[in-house]
C-alpha positions as CSV (number, residue, x, y, z in Angstrom):
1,X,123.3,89.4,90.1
2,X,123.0,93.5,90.0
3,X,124.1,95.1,86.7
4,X,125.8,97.8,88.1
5,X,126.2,99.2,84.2
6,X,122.6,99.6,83.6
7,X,121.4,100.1,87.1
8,X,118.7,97.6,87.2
9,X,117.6,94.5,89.5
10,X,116.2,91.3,88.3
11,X,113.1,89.6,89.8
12,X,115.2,87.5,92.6
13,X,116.8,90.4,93.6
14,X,113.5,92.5,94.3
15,X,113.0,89.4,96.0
16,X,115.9,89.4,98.1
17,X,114.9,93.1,98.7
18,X,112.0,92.1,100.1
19,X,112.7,89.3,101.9
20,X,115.7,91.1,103.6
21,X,113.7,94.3,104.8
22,X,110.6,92.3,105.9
23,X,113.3,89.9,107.9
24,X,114.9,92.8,109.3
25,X,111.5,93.9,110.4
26,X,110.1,90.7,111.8
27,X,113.6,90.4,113.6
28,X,113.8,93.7,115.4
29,X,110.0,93.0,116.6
30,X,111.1,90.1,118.7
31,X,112.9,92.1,120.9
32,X,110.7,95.2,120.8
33,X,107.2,94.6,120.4
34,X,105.2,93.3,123.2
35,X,102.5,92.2,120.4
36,X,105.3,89.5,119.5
37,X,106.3,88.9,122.8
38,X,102.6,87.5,123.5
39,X,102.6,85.7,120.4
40,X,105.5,83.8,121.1
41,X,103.8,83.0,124.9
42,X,101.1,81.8,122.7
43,X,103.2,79.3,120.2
44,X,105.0,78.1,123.4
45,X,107.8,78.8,122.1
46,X,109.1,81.9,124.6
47,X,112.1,80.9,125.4
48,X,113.1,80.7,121.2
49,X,112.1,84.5,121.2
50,X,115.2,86.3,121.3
51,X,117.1,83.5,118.9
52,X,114.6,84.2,116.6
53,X,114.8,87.3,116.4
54,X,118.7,87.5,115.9
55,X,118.6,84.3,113.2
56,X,115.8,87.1,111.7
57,X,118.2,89.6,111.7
58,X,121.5,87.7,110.5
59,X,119.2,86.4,107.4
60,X,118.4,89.1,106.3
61,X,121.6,90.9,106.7
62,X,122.9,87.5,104.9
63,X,120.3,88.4,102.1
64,X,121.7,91.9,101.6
65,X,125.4,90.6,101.8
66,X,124.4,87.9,98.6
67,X,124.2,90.7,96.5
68,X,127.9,89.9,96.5
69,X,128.5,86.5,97.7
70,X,126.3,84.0,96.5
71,X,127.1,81.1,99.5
72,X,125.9,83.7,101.7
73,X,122.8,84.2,99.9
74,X,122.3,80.7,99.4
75,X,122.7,80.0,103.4
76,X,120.5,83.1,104.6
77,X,118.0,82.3,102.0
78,X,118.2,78.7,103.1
79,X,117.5,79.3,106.4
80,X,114.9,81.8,106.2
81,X,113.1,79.2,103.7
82,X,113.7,76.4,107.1
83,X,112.5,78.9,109.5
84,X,109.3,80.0,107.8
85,X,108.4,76.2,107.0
86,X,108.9,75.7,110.6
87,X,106.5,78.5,111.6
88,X,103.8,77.2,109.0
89,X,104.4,73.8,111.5
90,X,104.0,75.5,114.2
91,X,100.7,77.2,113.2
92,X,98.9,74.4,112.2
93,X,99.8,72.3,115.6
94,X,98.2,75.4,117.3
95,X,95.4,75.0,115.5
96,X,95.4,79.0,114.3
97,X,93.1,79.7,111.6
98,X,94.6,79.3,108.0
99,X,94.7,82.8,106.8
100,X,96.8,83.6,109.9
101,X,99.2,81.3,108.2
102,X,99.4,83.4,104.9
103,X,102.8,85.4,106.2
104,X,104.4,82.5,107.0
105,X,103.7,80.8,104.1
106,X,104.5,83.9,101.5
107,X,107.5,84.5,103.0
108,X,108.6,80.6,103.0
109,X,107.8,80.9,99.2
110,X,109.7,84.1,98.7
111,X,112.8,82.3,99.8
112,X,112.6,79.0,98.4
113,X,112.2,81.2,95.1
114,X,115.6,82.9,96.0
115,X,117.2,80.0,96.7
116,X,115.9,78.1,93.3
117,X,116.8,81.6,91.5
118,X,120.4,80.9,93.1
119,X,121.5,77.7,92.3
């Protein structure tokens, strides 16, 4: 974990970093941009907006909390990894083009890395 003594982060938890402030991102845009509200209109999947969103939000606060608590990190991380698998899922059933998938599917392996980097 972070070694507080010399003030440095390993590679998993840049990742974490990452993960968490992109998450936070994403997360707040589900209830504020009207750019995701179409895309979710688009995926059919309107009425899982706003629960996306707030699971959004809780990972990546969960991903800031596993700095400390490593069940948390493992759960948020966990979940994240579900969700993005999930959106690459739903991308391909809608037929989007494949380089639309490329967040989706960085993100997905930014999490599954923090969760193997975990265990």
């Amino acid at each position: 974990m972070y070694n507080v003594e010399a003030g440095m982060h390993s590679i998993p938890e840049i990742a974490q970093d990452i993960s968490a402030a992109l998450f936070a991102w994403y997360g707040m845009s589900c209830f504020l941009s009207e750019k995701t509200t179409t895309e979710f209109d688009r995926y059919r999947l309107a009425r899982f907006r706003i629960l996306t969103g707030l699971l959004q939000v809780a990972g990546s606060l969960g991903l800031v909390m596993g700095h400390f608590f490593r069940p948390i990190l493992l759960l948020s991380a966990g979940g994240l990894t579900t969700m993005m698998f999930l959106a690459l899922i739903t991308r391909i059933k809608i037929r989007d083009p494949w380089y639309a998938a490329i967040p989706a599917f960085l993100l997905f392996a930014l999490n599954f890395f923090i969760v193997v980097a975990a265990l």
